[in-house]
VEXBA-664102 format. One line per field, with one value per residue: residue in three letters; x, y, z of N, C-alpha, C, O in turn; residue number from 1. Coordinates in Angstrom, 1 decimal. Layout:
// VEXBA-664102
resn	Ala,...
n.X	X,...
n.Y	Y,...
n.Z	Z,...
ca.X	X,...
ca.Y	Y,...
ca.Z	Z,...
c.X	X,...
c.Y	Y,...
c.Z	Z,...
o.X	X,...
o.Y	Y,...
o.Z	Z,...
resi	NUM,...
***
This chain:
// VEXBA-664102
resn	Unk,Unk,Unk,Unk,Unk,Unk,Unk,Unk,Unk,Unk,Unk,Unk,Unk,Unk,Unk,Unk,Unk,Unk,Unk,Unk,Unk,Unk,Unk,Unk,Unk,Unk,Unk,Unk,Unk,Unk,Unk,Unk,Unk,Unk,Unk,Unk,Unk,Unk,Unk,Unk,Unk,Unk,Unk,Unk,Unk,Unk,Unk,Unk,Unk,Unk,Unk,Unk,Unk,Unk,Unk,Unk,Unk,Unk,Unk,Unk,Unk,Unk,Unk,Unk,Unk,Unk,Unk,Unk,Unk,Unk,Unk,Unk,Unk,Unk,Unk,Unk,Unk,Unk,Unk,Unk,Unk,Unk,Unk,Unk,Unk,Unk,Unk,Unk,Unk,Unk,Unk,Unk,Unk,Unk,Unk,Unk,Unk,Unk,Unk,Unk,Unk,Unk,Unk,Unk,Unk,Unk,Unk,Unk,Unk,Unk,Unk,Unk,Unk,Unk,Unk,Unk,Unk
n.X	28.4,27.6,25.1,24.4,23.2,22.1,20.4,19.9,19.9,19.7,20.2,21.5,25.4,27.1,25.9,25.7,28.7,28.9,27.6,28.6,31.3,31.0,29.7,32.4,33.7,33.1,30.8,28.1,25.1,21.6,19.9,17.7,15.7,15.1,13.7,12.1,10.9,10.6,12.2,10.5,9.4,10.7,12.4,14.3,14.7,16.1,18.2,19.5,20.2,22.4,24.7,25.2,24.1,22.4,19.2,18.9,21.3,21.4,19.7,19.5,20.0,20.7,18.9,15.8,13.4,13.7,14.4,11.6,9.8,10.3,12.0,14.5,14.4,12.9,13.2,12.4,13.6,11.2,9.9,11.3,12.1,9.8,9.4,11.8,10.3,8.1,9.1,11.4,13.5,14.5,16.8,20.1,22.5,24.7,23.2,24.9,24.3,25.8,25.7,24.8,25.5,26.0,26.9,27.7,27.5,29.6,32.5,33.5,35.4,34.0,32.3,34.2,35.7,33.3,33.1,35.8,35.4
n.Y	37.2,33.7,31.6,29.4,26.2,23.7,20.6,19.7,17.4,18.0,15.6,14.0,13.2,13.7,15.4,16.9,18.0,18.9,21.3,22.6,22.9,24.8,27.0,27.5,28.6,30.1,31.1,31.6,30.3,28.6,27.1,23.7,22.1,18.8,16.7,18.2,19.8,18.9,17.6,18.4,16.2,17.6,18.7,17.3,15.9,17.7,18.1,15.7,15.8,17.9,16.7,14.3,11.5,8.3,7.8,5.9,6.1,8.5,7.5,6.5,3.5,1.5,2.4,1.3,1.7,1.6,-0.6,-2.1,-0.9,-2.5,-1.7,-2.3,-3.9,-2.1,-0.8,1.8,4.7,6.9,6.1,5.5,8.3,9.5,8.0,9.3,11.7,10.9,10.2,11.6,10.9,9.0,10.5,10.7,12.0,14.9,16.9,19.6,22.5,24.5,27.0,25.7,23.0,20.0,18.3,15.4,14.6,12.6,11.3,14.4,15.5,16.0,18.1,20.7,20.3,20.9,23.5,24.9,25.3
n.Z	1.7,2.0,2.4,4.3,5.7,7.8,8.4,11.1,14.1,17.5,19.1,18.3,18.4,16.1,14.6,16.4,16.9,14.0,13.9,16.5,14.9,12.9,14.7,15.8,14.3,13.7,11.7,10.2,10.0,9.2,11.0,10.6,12.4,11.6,12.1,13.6,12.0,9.1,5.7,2.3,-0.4,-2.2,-1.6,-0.2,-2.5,-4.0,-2.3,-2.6,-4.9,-5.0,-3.7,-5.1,-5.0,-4.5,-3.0,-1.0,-0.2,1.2,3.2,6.9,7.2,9.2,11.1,13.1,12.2,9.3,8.8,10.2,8.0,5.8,4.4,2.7,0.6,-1.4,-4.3,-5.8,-6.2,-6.0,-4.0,-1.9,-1.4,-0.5,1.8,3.5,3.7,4.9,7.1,8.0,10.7,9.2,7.7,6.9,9.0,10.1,7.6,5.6,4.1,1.3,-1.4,-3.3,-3.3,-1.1,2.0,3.5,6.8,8.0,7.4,9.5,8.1,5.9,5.4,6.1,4.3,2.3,3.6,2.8,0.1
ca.X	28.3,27.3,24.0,24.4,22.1,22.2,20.3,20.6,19.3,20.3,20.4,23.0,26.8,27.5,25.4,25.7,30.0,29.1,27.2,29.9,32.2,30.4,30.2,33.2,34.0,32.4,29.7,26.5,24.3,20.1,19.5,16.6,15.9,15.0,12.5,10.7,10.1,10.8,11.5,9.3,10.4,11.3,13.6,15.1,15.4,17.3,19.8,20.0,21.2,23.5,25.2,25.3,24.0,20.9,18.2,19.3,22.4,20.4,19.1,20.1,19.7,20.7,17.5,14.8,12.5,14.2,13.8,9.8,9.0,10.7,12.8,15.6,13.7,12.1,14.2,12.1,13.6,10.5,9.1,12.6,12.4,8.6,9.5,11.7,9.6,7.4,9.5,12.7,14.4,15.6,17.4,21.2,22.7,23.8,23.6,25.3,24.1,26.5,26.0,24.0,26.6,25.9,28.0,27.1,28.8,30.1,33.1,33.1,36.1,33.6,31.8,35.2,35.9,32.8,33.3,36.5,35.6
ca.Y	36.1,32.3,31.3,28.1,26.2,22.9,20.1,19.4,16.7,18.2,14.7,13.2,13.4,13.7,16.2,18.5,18.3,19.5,22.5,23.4,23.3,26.4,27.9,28.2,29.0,32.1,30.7,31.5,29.4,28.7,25.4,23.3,20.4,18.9,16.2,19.3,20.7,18.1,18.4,17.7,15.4,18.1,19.2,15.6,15.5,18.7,17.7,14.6,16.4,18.5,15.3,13.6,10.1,8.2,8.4,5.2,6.5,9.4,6.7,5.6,1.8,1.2,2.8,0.5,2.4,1.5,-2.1,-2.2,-0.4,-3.0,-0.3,-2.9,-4.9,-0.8,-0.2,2.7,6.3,8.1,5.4,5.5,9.6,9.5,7.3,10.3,12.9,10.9,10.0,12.1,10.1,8.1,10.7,10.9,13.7,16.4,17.6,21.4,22.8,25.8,27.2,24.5,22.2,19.8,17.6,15.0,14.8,11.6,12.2,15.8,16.1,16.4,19.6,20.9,20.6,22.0,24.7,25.6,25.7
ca.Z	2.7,1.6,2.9,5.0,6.2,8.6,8.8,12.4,14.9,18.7,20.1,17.6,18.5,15.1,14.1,17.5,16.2,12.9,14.5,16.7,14.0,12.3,15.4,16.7,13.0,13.3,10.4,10.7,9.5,9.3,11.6,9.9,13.1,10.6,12.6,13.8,10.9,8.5,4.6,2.0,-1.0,-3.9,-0.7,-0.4,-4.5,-4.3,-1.5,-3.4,-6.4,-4.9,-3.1,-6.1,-4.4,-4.5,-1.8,-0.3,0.2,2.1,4.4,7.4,6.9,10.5,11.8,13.4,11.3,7.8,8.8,10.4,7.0,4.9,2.9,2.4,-0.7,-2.2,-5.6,-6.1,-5.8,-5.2,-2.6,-0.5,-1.1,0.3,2.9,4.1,3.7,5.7,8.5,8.7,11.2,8.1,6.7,7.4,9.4,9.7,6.4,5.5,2.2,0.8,-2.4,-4.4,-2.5,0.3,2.0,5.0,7.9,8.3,8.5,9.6,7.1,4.2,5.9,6.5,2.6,1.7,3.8,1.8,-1.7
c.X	27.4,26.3,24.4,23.7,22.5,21.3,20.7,19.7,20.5,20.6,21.3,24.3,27.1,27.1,25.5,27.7,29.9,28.7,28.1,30.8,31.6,30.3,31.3,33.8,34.0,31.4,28.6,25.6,22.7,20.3,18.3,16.7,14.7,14.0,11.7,10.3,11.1,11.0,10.7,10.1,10.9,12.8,14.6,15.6,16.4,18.4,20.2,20.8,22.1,24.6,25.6,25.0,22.9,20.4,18.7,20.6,22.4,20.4,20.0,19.3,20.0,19.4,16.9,13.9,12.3,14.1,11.9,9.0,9.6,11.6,14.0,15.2,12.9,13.2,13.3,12.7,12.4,9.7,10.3,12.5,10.8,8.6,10.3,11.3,8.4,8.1,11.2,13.5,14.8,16.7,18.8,21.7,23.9,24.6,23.5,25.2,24.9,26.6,25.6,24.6,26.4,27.1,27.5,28.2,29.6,30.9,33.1,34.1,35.2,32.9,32.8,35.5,35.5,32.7,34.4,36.5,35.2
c.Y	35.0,32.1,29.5,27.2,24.3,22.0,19.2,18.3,17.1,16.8,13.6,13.9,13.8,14.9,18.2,18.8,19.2,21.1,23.5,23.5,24.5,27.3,28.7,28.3,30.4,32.2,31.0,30.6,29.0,27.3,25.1,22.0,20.1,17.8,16.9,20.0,19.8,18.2,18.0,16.8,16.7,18.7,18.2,15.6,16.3,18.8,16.7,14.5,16.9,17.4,14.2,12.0,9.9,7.9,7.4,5.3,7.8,8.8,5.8,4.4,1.1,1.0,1.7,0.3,1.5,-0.3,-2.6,-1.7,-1.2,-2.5,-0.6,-3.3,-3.4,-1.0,1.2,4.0,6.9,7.3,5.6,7.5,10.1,9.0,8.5,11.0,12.7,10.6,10.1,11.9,9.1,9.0,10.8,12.1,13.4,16.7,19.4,22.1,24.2,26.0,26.2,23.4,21.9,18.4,17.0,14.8,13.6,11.4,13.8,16.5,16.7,17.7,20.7,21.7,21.2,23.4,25.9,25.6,26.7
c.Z	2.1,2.6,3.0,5.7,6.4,8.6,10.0,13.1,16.4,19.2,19.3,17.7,17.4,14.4,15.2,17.1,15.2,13.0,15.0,16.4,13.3,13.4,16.0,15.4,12.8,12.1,11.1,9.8,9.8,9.9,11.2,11.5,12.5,10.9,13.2,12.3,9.2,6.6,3.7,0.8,-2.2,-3.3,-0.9,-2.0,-4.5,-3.5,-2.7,-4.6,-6.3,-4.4,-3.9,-5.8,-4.9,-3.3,-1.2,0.8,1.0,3.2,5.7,7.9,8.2,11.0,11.8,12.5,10.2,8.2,9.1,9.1,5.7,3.7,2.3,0.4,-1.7,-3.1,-6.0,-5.6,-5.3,-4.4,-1.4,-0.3,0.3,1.4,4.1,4.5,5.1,7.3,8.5,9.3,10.5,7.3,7.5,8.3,9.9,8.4,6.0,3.9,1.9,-0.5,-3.3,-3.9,-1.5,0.8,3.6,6.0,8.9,7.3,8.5,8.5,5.9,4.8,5.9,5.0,1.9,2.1,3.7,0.8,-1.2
o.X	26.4,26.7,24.6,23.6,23.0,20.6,21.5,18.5,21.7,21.5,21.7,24.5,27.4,28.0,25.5,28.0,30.7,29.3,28.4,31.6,32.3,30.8,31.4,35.0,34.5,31.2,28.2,25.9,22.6,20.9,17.5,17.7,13.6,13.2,10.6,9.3,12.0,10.2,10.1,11.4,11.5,13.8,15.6,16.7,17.6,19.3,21.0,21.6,22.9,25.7,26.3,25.7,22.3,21.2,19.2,20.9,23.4,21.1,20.9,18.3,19.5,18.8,17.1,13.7,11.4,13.5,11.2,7.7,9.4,11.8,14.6,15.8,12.4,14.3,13.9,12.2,12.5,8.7,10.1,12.9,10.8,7.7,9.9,11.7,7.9,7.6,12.0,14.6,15.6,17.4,18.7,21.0,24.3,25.8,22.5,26.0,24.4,27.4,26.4,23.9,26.3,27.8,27.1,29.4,30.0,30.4,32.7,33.9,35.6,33.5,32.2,35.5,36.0,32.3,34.3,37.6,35.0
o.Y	35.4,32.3,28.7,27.7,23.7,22.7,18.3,18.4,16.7,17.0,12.6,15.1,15.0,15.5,19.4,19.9,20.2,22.0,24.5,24.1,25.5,28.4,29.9,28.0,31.3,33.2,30.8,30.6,29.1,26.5,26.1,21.1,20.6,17.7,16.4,20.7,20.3,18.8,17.0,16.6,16.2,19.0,18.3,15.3,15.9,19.5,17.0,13.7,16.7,17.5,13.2,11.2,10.8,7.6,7.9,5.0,8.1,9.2,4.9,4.3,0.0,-0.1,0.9,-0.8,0.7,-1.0,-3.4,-1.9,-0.8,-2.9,0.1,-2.9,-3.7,-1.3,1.7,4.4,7.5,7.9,5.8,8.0,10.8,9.4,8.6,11.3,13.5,10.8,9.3,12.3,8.3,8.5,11.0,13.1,12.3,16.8,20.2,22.1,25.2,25.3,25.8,22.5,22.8,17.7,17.7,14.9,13.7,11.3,14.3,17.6,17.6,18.5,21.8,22.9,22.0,24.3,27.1,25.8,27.7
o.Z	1.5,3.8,2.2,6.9,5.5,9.3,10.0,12.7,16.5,20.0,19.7,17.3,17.6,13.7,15.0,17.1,15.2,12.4,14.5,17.1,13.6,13.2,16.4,15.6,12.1,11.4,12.3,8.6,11.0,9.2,11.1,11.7,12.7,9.9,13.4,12.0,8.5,6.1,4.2,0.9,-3.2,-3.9,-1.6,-2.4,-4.7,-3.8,-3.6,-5.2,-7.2,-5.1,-3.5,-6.4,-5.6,-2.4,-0.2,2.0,1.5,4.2,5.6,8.7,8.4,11.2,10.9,11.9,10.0,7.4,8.4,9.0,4.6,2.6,1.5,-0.6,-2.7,-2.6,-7.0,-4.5,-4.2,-3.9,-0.2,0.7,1.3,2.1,5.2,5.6,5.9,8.3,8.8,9.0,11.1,6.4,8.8,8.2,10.2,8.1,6.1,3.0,2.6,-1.0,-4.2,-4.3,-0.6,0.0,4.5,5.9,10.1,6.2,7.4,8.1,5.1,4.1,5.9,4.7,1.1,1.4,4.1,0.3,-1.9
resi	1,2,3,4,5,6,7,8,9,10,11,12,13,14,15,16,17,18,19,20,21,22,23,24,25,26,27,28,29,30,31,32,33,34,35,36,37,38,39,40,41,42,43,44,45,46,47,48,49,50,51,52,53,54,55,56,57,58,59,60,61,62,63,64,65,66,67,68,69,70,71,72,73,74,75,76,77,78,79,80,81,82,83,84,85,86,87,88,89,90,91,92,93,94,95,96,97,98,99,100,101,102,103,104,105,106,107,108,109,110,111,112,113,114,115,116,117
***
């Protein structure tokens, strides 16, 4: 069995979908809510690698946040990854890590995908 593991926020539509897509999958999977217990940045580096993006592309740039912290004008990778680490409600969600392989969930197709290789 493939160890699975969730990046979840209960109070996003998006993220409570991707959930009960594994569930009623019959997947089990480790829930990380992932603004309770937040990750740290070598966590963030190593989504970021499996994902193949850059940390920006992590971020959601919407957020209030990501504007009151100026994060528009940062070009620095490890200041936009610290800025996660420090406040988690910038990172995208929900992200499903399988097998060194993560995949976000907008749209839920790409969770879908990774959860058939």
């Amino acid at each position: 069995m493939h160890k699975i593991i969730i990046w979840h926020n209960p109070r996003c539509s998006k993220s409570r979908n991707a959930a009960n897509l594994l569930e009623e999958g019959g997947i089990e999977a480790e829930v990380v809510k992932y603004l309770d217990t937040p990750p740290d940045k070598e966590e963030i580096k190593a989504v970021l690698k499996m994902l193949g993006i850059s940390a920006r592309e992590l971020m959601r740039t919407k957020e209030a946040l990501y504007k009151e912290l100026g994060l528009k004008d940062v070009s620095d990778e490890e200041a936009l990854i610290e800025a996660m680490a420090e406040h988690p409600k910038l990172i995208e969600r929900p992200i499903v890590i399988k097998d060194g392989k993560a995949a976000i969930g907008r749209p839920i197709e790409k969770i879908i995908a990774l959860l058939e290789e």
